[in-house]
Backbone as CSV, one residue per row, in Angstrom:
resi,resn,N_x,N_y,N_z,CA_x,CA_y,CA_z,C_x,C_y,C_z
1,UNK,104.005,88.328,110.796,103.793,89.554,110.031,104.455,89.406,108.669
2,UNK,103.523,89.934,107.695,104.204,89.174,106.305,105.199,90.536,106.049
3,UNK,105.992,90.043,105.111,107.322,91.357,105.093,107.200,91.524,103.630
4,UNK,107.251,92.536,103.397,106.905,93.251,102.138,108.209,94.029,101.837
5,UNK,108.333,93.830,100.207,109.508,94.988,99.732,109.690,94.848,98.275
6,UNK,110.561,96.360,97.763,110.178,96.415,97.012,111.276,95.185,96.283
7,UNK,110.114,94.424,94.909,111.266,93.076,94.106,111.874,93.927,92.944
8,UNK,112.667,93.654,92.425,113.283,93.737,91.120,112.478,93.012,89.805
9,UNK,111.900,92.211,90.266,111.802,90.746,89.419,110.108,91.392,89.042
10,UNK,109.591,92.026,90.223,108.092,92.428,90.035,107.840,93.875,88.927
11,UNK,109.481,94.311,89.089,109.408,95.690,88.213,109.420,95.548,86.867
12,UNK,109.957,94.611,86.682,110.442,94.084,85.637,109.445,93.792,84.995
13,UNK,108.302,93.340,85.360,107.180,92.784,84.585,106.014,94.028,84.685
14,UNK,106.511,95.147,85.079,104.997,96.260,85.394,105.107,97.009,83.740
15,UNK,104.269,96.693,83.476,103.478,97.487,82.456,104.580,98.844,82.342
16,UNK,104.331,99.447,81.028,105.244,101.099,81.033,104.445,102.200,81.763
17,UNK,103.084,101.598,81.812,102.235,103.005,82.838,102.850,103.087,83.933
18,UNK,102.694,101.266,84.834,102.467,101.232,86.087,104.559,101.775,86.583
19,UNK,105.538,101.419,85.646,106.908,101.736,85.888,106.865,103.371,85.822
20,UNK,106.222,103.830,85.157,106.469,105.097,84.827,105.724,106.006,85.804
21,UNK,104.514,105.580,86.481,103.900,106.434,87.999,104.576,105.947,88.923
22,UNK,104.966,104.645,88.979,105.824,104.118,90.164,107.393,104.261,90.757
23,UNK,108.183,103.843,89.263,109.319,104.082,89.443,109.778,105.586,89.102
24,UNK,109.144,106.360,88.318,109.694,107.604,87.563,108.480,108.608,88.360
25,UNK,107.888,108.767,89.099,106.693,109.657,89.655,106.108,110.191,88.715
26,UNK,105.601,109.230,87.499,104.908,109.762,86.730,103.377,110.048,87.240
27,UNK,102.172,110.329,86.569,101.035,110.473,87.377,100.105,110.078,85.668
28,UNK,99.147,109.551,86.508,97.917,108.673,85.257,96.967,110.505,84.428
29,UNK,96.643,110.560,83.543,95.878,111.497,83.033,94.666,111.309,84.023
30,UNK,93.832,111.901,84.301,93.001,112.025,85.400,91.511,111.595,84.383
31,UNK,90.830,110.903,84.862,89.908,110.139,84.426,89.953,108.382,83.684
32,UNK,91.024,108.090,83.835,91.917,107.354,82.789,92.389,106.184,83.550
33,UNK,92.308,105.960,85.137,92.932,104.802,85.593,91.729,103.873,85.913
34,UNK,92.511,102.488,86.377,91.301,101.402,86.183,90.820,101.348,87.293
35,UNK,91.171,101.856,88.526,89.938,101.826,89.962,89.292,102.985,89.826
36,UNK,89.545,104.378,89.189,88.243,105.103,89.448,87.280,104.791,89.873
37,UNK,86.544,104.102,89.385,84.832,104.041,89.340,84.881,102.568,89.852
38,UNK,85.927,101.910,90.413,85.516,100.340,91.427,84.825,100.508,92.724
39,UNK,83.941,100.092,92.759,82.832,100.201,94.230,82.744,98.955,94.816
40,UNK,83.834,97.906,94.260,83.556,96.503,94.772,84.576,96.458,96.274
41,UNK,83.768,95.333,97.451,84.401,95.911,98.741,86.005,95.192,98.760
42,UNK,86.916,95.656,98.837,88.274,94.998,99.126,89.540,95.866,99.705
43,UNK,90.492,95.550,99.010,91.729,96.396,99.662,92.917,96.837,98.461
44,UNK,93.287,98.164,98.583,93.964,98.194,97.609,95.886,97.858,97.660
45,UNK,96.341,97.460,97.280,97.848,97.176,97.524,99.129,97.667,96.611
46,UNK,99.633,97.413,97.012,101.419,98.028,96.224,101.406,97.274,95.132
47,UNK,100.906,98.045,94.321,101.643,96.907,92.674,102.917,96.259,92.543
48,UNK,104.090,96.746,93.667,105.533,97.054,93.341,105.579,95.510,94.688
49,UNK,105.353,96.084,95.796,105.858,95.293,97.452,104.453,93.848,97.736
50,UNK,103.421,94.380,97.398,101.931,93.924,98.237,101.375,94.512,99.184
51,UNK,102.095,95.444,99.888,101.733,95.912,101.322,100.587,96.610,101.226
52,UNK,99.709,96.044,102.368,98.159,97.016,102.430,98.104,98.339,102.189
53,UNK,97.583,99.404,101.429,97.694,100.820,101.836,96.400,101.262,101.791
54,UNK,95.310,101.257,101.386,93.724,101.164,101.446,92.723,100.445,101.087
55,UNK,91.890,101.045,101.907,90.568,100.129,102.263,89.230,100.425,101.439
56,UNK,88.308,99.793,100.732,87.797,100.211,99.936,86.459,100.947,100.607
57,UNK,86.399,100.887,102.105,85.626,101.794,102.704,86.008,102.833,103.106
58,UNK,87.166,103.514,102.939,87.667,104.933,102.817,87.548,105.528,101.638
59,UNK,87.237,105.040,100.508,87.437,105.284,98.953,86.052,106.344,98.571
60,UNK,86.403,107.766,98.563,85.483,108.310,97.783,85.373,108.961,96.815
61,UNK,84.049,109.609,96.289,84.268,110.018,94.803,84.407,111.936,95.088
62,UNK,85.631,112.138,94.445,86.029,113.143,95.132,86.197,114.367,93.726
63,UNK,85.450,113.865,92.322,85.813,114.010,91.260,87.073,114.964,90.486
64,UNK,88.281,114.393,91.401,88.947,114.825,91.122,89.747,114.210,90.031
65,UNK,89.309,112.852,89.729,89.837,112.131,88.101,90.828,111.497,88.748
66,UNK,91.162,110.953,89.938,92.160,109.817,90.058,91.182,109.141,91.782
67,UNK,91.416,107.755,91.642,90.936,107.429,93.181,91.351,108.005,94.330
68,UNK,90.159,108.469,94.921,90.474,109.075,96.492,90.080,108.480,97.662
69,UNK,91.208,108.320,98.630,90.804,108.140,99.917,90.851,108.426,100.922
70,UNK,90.221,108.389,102.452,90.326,109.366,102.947,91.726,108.846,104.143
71,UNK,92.072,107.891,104.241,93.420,107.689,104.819,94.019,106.248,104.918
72,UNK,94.983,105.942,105.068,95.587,104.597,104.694,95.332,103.534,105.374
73,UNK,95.190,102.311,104.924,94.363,101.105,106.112,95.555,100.830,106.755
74,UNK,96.900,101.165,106.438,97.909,101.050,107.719,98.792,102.155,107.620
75,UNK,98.898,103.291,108.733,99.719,104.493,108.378,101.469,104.352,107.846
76,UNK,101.578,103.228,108.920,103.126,102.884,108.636,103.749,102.409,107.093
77,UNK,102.883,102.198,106.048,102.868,101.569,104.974,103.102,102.745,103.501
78,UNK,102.898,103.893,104.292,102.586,105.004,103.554,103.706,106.465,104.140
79,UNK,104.721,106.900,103.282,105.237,108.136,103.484,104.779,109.096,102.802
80,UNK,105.013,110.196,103.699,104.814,111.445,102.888,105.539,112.120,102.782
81,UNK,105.904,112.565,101.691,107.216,113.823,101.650,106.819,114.809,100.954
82,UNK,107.680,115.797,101.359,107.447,117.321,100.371,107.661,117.129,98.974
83,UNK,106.961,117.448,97.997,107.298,117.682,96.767,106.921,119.304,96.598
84,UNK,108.230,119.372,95.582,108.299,120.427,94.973,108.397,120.932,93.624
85,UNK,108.394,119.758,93.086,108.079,119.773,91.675,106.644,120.337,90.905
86,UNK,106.965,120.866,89.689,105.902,121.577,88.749,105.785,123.126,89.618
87,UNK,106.939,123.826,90.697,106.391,125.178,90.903,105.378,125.444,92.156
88,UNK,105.062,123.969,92.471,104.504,123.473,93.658,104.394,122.958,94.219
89,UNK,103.902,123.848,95.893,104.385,122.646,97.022,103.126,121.842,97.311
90,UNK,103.764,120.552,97.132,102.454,119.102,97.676,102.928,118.813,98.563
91,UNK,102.210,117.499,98.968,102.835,116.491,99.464,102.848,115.392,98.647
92,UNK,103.809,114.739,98.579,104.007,113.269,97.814,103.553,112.069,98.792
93,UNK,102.854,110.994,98.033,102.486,109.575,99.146,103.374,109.011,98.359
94,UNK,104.335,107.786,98.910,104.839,106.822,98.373,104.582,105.481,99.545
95,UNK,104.832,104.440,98.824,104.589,103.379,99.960,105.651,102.502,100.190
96,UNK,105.696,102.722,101.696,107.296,102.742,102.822,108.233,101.641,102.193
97,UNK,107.803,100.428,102.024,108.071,99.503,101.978,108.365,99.160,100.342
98,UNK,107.533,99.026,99.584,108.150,99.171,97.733,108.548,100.492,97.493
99,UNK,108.343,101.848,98.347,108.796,102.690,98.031,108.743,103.358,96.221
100,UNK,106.945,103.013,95.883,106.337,103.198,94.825,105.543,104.589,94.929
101,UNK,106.239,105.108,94.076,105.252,106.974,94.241,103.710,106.216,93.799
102,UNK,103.184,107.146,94.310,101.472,106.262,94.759,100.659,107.755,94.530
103,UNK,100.601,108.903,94.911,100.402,110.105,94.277,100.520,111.127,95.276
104,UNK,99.273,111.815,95.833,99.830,113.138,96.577,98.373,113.104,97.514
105,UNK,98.652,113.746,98.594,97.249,113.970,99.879,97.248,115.122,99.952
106,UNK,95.579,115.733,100.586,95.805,117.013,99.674,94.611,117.226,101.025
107,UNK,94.568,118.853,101.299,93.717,118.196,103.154,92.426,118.856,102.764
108,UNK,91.676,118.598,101.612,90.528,119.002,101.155,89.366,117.654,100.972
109,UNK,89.784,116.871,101.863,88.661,115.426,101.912,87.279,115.333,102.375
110,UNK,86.702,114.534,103.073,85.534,114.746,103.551,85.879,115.393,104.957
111,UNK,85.154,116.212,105.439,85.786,116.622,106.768,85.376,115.984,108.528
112,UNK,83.903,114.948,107.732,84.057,114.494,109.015,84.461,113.174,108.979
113,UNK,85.350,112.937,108.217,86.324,111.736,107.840,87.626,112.234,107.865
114,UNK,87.850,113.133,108.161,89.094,113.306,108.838,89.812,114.354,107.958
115,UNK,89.469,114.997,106.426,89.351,116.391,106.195,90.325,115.954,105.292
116,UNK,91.191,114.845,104.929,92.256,114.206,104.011,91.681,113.446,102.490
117,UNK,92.439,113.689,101.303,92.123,113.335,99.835,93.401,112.756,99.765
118,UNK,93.561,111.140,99.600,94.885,110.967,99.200,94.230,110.691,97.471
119,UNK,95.048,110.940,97.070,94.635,111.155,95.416,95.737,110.320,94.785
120,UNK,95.020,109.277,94.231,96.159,108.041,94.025,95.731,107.426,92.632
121,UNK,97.146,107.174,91.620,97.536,106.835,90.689,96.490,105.326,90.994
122,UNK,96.222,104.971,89.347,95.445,103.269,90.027,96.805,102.516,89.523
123,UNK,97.520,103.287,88.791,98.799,102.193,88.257,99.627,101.989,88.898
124,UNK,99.490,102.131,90.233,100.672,101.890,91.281,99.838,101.070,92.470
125,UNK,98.803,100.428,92.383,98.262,99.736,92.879,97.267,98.594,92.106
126,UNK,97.034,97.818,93.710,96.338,96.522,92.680,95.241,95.936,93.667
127,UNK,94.086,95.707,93.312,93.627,95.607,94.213,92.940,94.068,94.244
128,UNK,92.440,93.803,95.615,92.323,92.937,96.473,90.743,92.938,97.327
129,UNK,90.300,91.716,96.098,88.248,91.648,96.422,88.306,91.046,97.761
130,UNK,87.368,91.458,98.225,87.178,90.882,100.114,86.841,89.469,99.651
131,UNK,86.555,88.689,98.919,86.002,87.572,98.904,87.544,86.335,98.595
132,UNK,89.019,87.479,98.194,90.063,86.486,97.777,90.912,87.175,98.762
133,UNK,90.542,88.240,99.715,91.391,88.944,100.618,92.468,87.455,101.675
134,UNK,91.270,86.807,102.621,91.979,85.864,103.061,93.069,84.765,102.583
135,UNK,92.626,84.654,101.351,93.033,83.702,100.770,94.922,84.002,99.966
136,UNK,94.692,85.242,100.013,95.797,86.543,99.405,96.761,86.876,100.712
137,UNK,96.577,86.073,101.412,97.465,86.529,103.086,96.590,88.161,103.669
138,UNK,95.843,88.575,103.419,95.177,89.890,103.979,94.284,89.893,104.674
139,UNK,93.849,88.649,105.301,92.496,88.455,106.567,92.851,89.082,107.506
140,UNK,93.409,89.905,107.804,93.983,90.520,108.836,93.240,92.223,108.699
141,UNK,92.714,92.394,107.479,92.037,93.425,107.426,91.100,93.481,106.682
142,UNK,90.369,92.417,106.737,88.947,92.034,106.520,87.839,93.135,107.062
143,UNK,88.530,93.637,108.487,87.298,94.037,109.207,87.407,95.400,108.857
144,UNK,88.238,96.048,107.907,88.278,97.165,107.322,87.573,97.428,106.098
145,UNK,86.723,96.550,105.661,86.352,96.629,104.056,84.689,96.318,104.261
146,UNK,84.132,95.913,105.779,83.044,95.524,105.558,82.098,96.055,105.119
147,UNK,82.304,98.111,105.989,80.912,98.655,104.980,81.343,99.863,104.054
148,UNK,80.631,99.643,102.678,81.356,100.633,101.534,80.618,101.872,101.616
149,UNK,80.854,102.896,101.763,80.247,104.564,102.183,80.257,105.010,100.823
């Protein structure tokens, strides 16, 4: 099992967007990040750790101006906590392991997909084409990306 966490050395090199949604819970202007509109089949990962957190066959268009999905390709990879910031109560996603704010789930998704919107920053992730998945240590969830909805 590959072990994931968050580096120093990886922060160090993230862009001021991707430090500033990740390390500071900043959040991308909504229309504005670079997976919006990706329909190619793969997996998306921790910009910060690597660790799997979605699958590009959960990914829908939810036009809410940041990528949505409808739940994480591994639950354990993904916390949720209360936020209370801006006057309101969310929930916050961060991911367990880089412990990178990733954005907020919100229970207005598709409903016969399970009724969940995780609504996620693209600057706190990186993603991962099914065709370099194996090759990237991630064949292990190959069989999660095969059909794109």
């Amino acid at each position: 099992m590959e072990q994931y966490k968050k580096d120093d050395s990886v922060i160090a090199n993230l862009t001021p967007e991707q430090y500033r949604v990740t390390q500071e819970n900043g959040t991308e202007r909504p229309g504005t990040g670079k997976y919006l509109s990706n329909k190619a089949p793969g997996i998306y990962v921790d910009i910060v750790s690597g660790e799997p957190l979605f699958a590009s066959s959960d990914k829908f268009e939810s036009g809410c101006g940041w990528p949505s999905f409808t739940k994480p390709i591994v639950s354990a990879n993904v916390n949720e906590l209360q936020d209370t910031s801006l006057g309101m109560v969310r929930t916050e996603v961060r991911s367990a392991h880089g412990d990178s704010h990733l954005g907020h789930v919100f229970p207005d998704g598709p409903k016969d997909r399970g009724g969940l919107r995780y609504c996620i920053n693209s600057a706190s992730l990186r993603f991962v084409p099914r065709d370099e998945m194996e090759a990237q240590g991630y064949g292990a969830y190959l069989h999660q990306v095969e059909e794109i909805r």
